[in-house]
RODO-2510 file (C-alpha; in nm, 4 decimals, decimal comma):
residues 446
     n   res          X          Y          Z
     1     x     1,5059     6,4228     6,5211
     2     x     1,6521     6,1610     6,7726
     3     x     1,8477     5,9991     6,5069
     4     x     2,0153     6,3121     6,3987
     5     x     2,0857     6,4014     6,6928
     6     x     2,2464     6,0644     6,7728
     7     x     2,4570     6,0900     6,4821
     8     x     2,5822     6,4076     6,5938
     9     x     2,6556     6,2962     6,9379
    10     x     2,8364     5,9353     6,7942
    11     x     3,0363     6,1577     6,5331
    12     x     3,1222     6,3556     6,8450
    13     x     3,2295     6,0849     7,0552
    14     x     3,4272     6,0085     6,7473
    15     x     3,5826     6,2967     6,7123
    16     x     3,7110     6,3364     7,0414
    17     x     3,8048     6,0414     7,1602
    18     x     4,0819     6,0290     6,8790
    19     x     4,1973     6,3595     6,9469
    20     x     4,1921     6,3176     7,3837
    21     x     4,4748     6,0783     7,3329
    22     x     4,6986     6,2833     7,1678
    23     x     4,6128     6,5565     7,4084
    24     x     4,7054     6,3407     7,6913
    25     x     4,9993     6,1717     7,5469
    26     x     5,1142     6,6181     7,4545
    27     x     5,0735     6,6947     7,8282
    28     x     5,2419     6,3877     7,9440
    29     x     5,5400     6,4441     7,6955
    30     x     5,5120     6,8250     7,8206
    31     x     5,4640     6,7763     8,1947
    32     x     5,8109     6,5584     8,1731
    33     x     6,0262     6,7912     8,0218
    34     x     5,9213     7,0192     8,2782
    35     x     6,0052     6,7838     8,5579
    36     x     6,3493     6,6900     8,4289
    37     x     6,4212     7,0916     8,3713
    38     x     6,3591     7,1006     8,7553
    39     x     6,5105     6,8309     8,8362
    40     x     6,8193     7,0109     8,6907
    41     x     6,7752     7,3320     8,8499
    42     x     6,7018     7,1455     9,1592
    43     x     7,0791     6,9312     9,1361
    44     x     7,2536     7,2608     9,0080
    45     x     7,1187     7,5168     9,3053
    46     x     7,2325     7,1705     9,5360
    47     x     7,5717     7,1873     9,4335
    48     x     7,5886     7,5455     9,4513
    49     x     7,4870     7,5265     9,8227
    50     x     7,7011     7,2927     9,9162
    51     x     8,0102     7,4331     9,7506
    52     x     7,8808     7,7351     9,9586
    53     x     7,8916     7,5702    10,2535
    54     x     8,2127     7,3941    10,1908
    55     x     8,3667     7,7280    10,0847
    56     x     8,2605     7,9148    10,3972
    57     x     8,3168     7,6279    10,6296
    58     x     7,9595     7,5838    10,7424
    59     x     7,9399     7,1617    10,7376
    60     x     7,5195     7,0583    10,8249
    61     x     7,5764     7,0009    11,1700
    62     x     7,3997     7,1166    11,5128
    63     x     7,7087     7,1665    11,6860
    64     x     7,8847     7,5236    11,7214
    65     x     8,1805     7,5681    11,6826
    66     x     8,4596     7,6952    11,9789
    67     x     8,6306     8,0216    11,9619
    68     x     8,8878     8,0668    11,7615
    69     x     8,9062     7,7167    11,5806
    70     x     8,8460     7,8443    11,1999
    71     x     8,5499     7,6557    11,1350
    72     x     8,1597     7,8171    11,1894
    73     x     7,8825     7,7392    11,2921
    74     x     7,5706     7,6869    11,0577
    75     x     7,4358     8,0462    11,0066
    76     x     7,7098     8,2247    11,1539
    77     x     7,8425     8,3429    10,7895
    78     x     7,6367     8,4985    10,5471
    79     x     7,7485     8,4862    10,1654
    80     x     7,6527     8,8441    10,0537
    81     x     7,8364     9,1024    10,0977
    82     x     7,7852     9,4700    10,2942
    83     x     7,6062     9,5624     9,9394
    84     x     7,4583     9,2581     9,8139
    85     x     7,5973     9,0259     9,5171
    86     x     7,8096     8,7557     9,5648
    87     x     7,9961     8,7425     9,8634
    88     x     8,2668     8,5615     9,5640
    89     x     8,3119     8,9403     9,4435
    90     x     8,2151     9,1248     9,7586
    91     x     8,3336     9,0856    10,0407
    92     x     8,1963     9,1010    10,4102
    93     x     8,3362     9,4383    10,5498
    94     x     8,2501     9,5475    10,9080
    95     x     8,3912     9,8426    11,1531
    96     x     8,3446     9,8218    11,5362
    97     x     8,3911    10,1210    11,7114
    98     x     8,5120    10,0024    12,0697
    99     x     8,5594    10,3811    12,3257
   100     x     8,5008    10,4197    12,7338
   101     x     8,4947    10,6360    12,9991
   102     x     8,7672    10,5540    13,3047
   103     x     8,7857    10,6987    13,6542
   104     x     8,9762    10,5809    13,8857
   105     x     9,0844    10,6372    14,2695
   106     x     9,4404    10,6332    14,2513
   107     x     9,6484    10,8875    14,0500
   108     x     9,7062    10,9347    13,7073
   109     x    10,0925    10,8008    13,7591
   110     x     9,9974    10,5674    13,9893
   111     x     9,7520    10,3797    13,7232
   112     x    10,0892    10,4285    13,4533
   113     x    10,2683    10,3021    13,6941
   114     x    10,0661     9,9551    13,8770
   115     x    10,2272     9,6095    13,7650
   116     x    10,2139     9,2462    13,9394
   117     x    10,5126     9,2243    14,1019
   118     x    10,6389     8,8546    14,0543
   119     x    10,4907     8,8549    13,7292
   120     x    10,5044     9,1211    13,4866
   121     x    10,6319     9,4610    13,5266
   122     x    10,3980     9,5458    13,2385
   123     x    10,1438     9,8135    13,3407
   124     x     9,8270     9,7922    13,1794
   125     x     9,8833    10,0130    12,8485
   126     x     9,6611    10,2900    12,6890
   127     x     9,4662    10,3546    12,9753
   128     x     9,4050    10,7180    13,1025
   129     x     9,1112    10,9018    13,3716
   130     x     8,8681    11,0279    13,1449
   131     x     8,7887    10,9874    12,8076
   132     x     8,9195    10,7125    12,5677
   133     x     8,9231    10,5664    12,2278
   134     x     9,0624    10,1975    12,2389
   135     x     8,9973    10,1414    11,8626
   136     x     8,8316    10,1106    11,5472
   137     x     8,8536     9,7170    11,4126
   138     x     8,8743     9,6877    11,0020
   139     x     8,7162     9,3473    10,9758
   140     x     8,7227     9,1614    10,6203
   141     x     8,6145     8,8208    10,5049
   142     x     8,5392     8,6482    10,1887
   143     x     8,6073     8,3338    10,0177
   144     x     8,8540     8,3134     9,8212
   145     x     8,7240     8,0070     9,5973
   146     x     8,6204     7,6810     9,6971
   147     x     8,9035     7,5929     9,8299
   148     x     9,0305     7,9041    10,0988
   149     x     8,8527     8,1463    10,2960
   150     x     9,0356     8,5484    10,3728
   151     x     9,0217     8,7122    10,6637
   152     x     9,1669     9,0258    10,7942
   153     x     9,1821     9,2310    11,1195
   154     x     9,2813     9,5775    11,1218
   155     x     9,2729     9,7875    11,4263
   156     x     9,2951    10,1882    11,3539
   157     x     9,4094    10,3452    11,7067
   158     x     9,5193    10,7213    11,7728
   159     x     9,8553    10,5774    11,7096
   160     x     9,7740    10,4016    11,4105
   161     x     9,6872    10,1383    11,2244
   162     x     9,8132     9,7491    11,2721
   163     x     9,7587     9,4743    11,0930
   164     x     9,6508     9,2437    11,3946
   165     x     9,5253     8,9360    11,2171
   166     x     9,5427     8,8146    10,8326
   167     x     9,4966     8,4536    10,7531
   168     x     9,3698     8,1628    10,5441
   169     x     9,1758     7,8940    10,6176
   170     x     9,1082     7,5684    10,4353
   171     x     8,7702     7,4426    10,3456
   172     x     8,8019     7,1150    10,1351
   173     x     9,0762     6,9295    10,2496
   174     x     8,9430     6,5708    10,3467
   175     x     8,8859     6,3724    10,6499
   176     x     8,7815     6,6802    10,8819
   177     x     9,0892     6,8361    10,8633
   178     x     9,1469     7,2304    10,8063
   179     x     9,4737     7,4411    10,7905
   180     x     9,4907     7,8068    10,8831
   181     x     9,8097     8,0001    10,8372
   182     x     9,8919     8,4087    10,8456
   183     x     9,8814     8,6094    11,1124
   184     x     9,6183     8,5321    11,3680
   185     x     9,4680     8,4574    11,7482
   186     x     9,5490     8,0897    11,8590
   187     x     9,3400     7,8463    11,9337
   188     x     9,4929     7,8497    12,3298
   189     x     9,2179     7,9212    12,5455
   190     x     8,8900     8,0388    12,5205
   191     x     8,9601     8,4774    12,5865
   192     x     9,2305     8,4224    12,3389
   193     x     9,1077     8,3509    12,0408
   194     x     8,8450     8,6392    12,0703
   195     x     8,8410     9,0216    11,9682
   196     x     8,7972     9,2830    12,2608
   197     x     8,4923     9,4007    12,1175
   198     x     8,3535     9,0028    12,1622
   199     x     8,4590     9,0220    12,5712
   200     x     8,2109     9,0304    12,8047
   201     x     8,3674     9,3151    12,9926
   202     x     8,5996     9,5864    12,9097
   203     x     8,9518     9,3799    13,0275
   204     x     9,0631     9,0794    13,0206
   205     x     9,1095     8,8952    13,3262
   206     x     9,4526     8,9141    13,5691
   207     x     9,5662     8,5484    13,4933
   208     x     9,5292     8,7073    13,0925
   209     x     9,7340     8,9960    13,1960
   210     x    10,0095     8,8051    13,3921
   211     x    10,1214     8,5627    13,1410
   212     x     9,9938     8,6264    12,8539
   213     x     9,9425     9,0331    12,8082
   214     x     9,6298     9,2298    12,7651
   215     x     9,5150     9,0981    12,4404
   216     x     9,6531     8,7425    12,5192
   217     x     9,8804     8,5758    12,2606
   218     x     9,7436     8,7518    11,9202
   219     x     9,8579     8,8366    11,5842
   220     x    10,0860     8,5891    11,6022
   221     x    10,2760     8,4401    11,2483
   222     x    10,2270     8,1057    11,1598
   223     x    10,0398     7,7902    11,1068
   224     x     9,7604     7,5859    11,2956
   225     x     9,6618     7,2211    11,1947
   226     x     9,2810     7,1168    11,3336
   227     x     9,1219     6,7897    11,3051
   228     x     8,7901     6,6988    11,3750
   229     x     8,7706     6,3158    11,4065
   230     x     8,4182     6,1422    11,2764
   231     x     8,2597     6,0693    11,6157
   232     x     7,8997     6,1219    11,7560
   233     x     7,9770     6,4500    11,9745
   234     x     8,2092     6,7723    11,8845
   235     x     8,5338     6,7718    11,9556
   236     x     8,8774     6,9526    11,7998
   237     x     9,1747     6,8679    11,8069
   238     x     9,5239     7,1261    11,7139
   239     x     9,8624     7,1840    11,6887
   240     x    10,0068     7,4930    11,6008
   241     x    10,3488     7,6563    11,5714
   242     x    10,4085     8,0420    11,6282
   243     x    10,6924     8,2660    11,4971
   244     x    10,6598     8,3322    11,9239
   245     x    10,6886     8,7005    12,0016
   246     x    10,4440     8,7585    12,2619
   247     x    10,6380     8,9741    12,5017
   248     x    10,5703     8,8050    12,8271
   249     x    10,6116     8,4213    12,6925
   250     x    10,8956     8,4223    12,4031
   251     x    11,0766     8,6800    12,2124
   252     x    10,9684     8,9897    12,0759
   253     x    11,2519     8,9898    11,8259
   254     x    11,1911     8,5977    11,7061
   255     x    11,3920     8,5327    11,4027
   256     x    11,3220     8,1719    11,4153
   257     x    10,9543     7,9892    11,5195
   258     x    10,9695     8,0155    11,9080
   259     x    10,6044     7,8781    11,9814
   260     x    10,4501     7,5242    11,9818
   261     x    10,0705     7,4905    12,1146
   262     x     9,8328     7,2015    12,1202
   263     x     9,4755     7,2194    12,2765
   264     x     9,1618     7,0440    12,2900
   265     x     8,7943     7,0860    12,2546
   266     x     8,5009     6,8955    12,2900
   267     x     8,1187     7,0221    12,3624
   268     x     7,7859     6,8686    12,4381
   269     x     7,4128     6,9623    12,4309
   270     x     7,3403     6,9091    12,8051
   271     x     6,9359     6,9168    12,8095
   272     x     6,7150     7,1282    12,5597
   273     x     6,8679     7,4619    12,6128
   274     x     7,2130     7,4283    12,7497
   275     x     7,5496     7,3366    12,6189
   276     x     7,8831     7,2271    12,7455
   277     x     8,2387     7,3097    12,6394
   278     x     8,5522     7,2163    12,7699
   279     x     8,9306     7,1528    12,7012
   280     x     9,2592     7,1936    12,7892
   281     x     9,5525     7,3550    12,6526
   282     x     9,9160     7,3535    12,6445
   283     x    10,1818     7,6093    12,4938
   284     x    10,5745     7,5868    12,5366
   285     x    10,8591     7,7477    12,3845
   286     x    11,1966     7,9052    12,3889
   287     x    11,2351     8,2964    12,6374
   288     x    11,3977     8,5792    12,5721
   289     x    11,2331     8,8742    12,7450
   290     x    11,2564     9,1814    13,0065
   291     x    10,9171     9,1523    13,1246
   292     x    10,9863     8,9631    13,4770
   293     x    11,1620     9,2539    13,6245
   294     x    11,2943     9,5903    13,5738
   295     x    11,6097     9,5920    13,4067
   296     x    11,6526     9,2318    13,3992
   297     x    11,6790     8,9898    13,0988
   298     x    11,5562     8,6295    13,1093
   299     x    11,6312     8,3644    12,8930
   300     x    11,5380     8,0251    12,9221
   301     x    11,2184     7,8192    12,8099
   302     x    10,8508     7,9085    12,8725
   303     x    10,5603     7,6438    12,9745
   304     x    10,1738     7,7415    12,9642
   305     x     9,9172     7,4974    13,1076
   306     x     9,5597     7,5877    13,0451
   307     x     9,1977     7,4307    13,0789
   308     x     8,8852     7,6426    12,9910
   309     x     8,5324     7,6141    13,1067
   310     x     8,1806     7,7284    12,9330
   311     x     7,8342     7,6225    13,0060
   312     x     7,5464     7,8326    12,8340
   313     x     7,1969     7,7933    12,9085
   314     x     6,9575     8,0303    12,6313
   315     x     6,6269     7,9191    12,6551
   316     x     6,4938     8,2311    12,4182
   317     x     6,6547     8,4974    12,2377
   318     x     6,5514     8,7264    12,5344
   319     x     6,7248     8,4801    12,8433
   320     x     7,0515     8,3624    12,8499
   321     x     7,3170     8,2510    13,1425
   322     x     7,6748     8,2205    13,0514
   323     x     7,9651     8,0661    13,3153
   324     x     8,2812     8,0512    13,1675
   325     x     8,6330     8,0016    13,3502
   326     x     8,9880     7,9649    13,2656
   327     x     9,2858     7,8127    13,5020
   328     x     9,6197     7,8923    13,4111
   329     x     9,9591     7,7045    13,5188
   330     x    10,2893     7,9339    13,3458
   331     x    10,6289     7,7389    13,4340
   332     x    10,9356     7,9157    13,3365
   333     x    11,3164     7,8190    13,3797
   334     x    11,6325     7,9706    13,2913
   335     x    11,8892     8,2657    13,3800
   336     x    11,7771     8,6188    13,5337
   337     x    12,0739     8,8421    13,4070
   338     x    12,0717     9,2015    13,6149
   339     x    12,1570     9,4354    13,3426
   340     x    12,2876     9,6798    13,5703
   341     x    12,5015     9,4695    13,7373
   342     x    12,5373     9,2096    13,4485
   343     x    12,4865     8,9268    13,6854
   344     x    12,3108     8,5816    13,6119
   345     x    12,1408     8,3950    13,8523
   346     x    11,9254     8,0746    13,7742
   347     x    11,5200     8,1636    13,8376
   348     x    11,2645     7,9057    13,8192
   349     x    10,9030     8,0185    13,8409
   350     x    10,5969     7,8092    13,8635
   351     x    10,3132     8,0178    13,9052
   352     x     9,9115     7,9789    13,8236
   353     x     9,5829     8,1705    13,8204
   354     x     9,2015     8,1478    13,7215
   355     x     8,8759     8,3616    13,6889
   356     x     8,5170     8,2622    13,7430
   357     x     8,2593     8,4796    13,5725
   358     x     7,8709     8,3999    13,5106
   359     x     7,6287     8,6387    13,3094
   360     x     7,2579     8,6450    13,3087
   361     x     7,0292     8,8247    13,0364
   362     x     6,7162     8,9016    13,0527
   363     x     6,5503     9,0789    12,7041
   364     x     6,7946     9,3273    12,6273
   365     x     6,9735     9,4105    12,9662
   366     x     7,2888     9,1442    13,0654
   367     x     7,3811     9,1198    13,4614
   368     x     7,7834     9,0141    13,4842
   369     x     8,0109     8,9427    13,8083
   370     x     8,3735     8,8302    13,7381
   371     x     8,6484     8,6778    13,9966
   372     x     8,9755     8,7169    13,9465
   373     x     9,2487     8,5680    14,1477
   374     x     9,6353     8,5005    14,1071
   375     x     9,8441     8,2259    14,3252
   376     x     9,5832     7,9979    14,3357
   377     x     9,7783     7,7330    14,3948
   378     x    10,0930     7,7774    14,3496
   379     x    10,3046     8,0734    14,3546
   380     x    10,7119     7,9432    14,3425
   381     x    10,9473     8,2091    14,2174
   382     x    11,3031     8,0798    14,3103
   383     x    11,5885     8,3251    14,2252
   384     x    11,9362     8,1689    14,2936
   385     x    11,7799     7,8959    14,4695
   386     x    11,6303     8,1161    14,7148
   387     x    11,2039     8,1934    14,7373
   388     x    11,0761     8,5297    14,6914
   389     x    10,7830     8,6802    14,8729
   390     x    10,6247     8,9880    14,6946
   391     x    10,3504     9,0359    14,9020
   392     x     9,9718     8,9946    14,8907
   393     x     9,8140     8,7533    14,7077
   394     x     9,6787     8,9562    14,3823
   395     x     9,2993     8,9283    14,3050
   396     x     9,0126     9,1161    14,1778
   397     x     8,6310     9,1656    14,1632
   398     x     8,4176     9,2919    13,8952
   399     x     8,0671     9,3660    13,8494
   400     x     7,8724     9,4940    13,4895
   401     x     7,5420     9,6239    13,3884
   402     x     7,4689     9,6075    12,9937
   403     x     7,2310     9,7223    12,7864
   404     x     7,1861     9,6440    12,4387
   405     x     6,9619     9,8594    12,2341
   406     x     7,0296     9,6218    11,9352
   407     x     7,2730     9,3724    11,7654
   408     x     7,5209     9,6509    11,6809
   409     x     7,4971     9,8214    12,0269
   410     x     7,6339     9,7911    12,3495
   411     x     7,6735     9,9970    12,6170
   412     x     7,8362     9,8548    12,9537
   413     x     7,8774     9,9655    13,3002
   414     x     8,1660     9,8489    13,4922
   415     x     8,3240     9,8715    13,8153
   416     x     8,6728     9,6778    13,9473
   417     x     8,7840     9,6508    14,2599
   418     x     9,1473     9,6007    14,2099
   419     x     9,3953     9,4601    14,4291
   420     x     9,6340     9,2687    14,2313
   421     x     9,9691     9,5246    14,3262
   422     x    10,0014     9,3591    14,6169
   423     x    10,1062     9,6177    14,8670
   424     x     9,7442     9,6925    14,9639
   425     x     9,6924     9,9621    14,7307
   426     x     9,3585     9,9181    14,5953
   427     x     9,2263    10,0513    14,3092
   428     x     8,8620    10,1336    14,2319
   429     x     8,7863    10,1431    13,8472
   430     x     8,4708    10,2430    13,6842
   431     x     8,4218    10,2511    13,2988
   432     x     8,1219    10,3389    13,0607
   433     x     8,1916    10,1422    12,8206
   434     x     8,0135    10,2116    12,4109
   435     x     8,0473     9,9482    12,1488
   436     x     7,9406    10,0016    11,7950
   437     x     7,9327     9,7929    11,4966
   438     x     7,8223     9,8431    11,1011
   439     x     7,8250     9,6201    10,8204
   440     x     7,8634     9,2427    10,7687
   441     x     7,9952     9,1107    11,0383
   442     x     7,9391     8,7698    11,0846
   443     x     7,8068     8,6139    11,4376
   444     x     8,0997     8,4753    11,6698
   445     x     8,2164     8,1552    11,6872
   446     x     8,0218     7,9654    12,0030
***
C-alpha cells in the first residue's frame, strides 16, 4: 500500500514539475507583454500631458505668473470645456455679470460734470445716482493647437457690444520666449492688465484715471514680445508696440503704431506663505489729443514711468492679506493749440501719482482700505513757459466690505471720499457693488 502510493506521489512529482515550468515561463512571457502595453500607455498619456501643458502655457513650475503677461500659472487653466470634452473642440466660455448701486452727495450734473483739472477734463463716464449695469463680459478661450492659444473679451453694455480684447498667444516657441498679438490689455502695470470684474474695488484708482483713463490702456492693437530668461527665481521681461489710441496718452485716430512699452517683472516666495512681486514699467509715444483741456488740442510726445508693488501673504484658503501699490510719473511735451482762438503755445507737463491699498480676508468676508493721491511729487504744468496752479492737491480715500458667498459671487460695499476736483468740493460715494460669474472661467493670473 506504501509503494503504490509512492508511485503515485513520484509520478506526481513527475507530472508537475514538467508542466510548472512552462506555467512559469507562460506567466513570465504574459506578465511582460502586459508591462510593455503599460509602459506604452504610460509614454503616450505623458506626451499628451505635456503637449497639454505646452498648449495651454502651464510650464511645471511653482512660480505664478504676473498679470497680464500671457503665460499661467500651474492649475489656473483647465482643458475641458463649459460641457465637458476636449477643451481642443470646446472651448472655455464664461459670462460675468458686473452691476452697482451709486449714491452720491453732490448732484447728478455735478458728478457728469467733475474732472482733474491739470490733468484730464475727462469725467468719469457711465456713472449715474441709483441703479446701474456696467456690463456683461463674453469671455472665450481655447487652444488653438499646440502651437497658439485664443482668447476673446467681449463686453455687452446697454450701449452695446465691443470687442475689448482678441488675441493669440504662443506656446512652443523656444528658449522661454512667447508672442501675443490682437487686440489686448498690456503688460504696463499691474491694474492694467486686469478686467474690472478682477479689481478689488469698484474703480480704478485716480493716478489710473489721470493718465491713463478708467479702464487703463486696454484693447489696444498690436504685438507684445516676453522672455523669460533660465534663472533660479521668476522674472519677465517685454516689449510691446501699440497701434496707440488711448485717449489721454496718444491718438484716438492712430493710423500708424503710436505706442512703444517695455516693463519688468520679477517675484519671490518670501517665507512659507507669502510672495513678492515687483517691476517697473515704461511707455512712450507720439500725442495727439483734446483731453488736457477744454477746447484745446495737444500734440507732441507722451512719456509714462511706472513701478508696481504686490506682496501676498495666504496662509489658508480662508486668510489672506494683499498690499499692492502703483507710482506713476506721465511727462508730456509739445504745443497746446486753443481751438477757439487757434493759438499755440509750448506746454510741458511732468506730473506723477500713486495709491496704497492692503486687503485682509478672513473665511469668506475681505476688509479693503485704498489711498489715493495725485502730485506726489511733482506736479509741473508749464504753459508758454509760465507755471500753472489749479488748486488743491487731488486725493482720495476708500474703504470696502466684501462678502463672498462663493467663487462666482461677490458682493462689495464701498464708500469714497473724493476730493480730487480740487476746489474743495468733496464728494461722498457709496456703491453696492454685485458680481456674478458662470461657466469656465479660468483663475487669474497671480
Amino acid at each position: 500500500m506504501r509503494i503504490r502510493a509512492l508511485c503515485v506521489l513520484f509520478f506526481t512529482l513527475i507530472l508537475f514539475s514538467n508542466a510548472f515550468p512552462e506555467d512559469i515561463e507562460t506567466r513570465i512571457k504574459t506578465l511582460e507583454e502586459i508591462t510593455r502595453q503599460q509602459s506604452e500607455k504610460m509614454s503616450e498619456h505623458r506626451k499628451f500631458i505635456d503637449e497639454l501643458k505646452g498648449t495651454l502655457g502651464t510650464p511645471d513650475s511653482k512660480v505664478p505668473a504676473p498679470a497680464g503677461s500671457g503665460a499661467s500659472a500651474p492649475g489656473t487653466s483647465k482643458v475641458t470645456g463649459l460641457f465637458g470634452g476636449s477643451a481642443f473642440t470646446n472651448p472655455n466660455i464664461s459670462l460675468v455679470v458686473n452691476t452697482f448701486f451709486y449714491s452720491s452727495s453732490r448732484k447728478q450734473d455735478e458728478v457728469d460734470k467733475r474732472t482733474i483739472p491739470g490733468f484730464t477734463n475727462l469725467a468719469q463716464d457711465g456713472r449715474t445716482k441709483g441703479f446701474n449695469f456696467e456690463s456683461a463680459e463674453l469671455f472665450i478661450f481655447a487652444p488653438v493647437d499646440p502651437y497658439f492659444n485664443l482668447h476673446a473679451n467681449i463686453p455687452v453694455t446697454e450701449e452695446g457690444a465691443e470687442l475689448e480684447e482678441a488675441y493669440f498667444i504662443t506656446t512652443s516657441l523656444p528658449a522661454g520666449f512667447q508672442v501675443k498679438g490682437g487686440k489686448f490689455k498690456g503688460g504696463f502695470g499691474r491694474i492694467n492688465g486686469q478686467h474690472p470684474h478682477a479689481w478689488d474695488f469698484v474703480d480704478v484708482p485716480l493716478n489710473y484715471r489721470a493718465f491713463m483713463g478708467p479702464e487703463g490702456i486696454g484693447g489696444e492693437k498690436g504685438v507684445q514680445l516676453t522672455y523669460l530668461p533660465p534663472i533660479p527665481f521668476y522674472l519677465q521681461l517685454g516689449i510691446e508696440v501699440f497701434q496707440g489710441q488711448n485717449e489721454l496718452l496718444f491718438d484716438p485716430d492712430g493710423k500708424s503704431p503710436y505706442g512703444f512699452t517695455a516693463f519688468a517683472k520679477t517675484s519671490f516666495d518670501v517665507g512659507e506663505n507669502s510672495t513678492l512681486l515687483f517691476g517697473p514699467s515704461f511707455l512712450t509715444g507720439k500725442a495727439k489729443i483734446t483731453t488736457v483741456a477744454d477746447d484745446t488740442f495737444f500734440s507732441g510726445t507722451s512719456d509714462l514711468y511706472g513701478f508696481e508693488l504686490v506682496y501676498k501673504w495666504k496662509p489658508s484658503r480662508s486668510r489672506s492679506f494683499l498690499f499692492q501699490s502703483e507710482y506713476l510719473y506721465r511727462r508730456q511735451s509739445g504745443d497746446l493749440t486753443d481751438l477757439l482762438s487757434e493759438s499755440a503755445n509750448p506746454l510741458k507737463r511732468a506730473q506723477d501719482g500713486a495709491y496704497f491699498q492692503a486687503l485682509y480676508q478672513w473665511e469668506r468676508w475681505r476688509f479693503g482700505a485704498r489711498y489715493d493721491v495725485l502730485d506726489l511729487f511733482k506736479k509741473d504744468f508749464e504753459l508758454a513757459g509760465v507755471p500753472q496752479d489749479f488748486g488743491k492737491q487731488p486725493w482720495r480715500a476708500t474703504g470696502a466690505l466684501e462678502f463672498n458667498p462663493t467663487e462666482f459671487s461677490r458682493l462689495r460695499l464701498q464708500y469714497n471720499r473724493d476730493d480730487s476736483a480740487r476746489n474743495g468740493q468733496v464728494n461722498n460715494e457709496l456703491f453696492f457693488q454685485v458680481l456674478l460669474g458662470i461657466g469656465a472661467h479660468a483663475a487669474h493670473a497671480f
